[in-house]
Structure formats: structure tokens, C-alpha cells
C-alpha positions as CSV (number, residue, x, y, z in Angstrom):
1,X,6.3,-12.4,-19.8
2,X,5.3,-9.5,-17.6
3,X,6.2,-10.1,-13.9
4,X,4.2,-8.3,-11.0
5,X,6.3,-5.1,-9.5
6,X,8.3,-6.5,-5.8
7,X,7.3,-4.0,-3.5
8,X,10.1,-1.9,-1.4
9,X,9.3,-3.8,1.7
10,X,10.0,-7.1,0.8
11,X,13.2,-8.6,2.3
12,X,15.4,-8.0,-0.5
13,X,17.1,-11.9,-0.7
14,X,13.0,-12.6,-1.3
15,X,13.0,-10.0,-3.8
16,X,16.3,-11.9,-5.4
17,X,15.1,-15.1,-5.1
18,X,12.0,-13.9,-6.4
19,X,13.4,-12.4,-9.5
20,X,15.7,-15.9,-9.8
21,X,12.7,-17.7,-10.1
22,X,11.2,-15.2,-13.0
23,X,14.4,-15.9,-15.5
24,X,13.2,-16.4,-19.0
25,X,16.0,-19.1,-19.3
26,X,14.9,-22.3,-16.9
27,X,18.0,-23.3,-16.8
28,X,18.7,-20.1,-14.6
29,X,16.0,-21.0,-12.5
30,X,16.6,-22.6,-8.9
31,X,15.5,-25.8,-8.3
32,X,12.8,-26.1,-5.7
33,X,15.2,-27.9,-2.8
34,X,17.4,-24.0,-3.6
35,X,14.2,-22.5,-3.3
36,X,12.9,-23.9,0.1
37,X,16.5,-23.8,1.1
38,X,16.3,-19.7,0.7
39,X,13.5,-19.5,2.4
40,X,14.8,-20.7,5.2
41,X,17.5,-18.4,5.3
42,X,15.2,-15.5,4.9
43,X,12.7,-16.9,7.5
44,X,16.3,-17.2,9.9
45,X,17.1,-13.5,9.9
């Protein structure tokens, strides 16, 4: 389960959406319409 280190320049919703998608639980995970819905908002601002 190791998870590469987000570095301090990334947008921080990336960096949450990011460590969203990394939950041990898939059940936590977003669903890939959430996902591409995100980055949309990111890619907005």
C-alpha cells in the first residue's frame, strides 16, 4: 500500500482528490464520473 509523496505544488483539491482515490476502503473511493467531475473544477480555477 505505499502511495507516492504529492508534492507542495500541486493544487491542493488535486492533492485531495488524489488522496480520495488512494483509500484502502473502495467504497470510499470516487467513482470515475466524481473523478472527471473534479477535474474539471480544478482545471476551472
Amino acid at each position: 500500500g505505499l502511495r507516492p509523496t504529492i508534492p507542495k505544488n500541486v493544487h491542493p483539491k488535486l492533492a485531495e482528490l488524489l488522496e480520495k482515490c488512494w483509500q484502502q476502503d473502495p467504497t470510499l473511493r470516487p467513482d470515475f464520473s466524481e473523478i472527471i467531475e473534479n477535474l474539471q473544477k480544478i482545471a476551472k480555477e
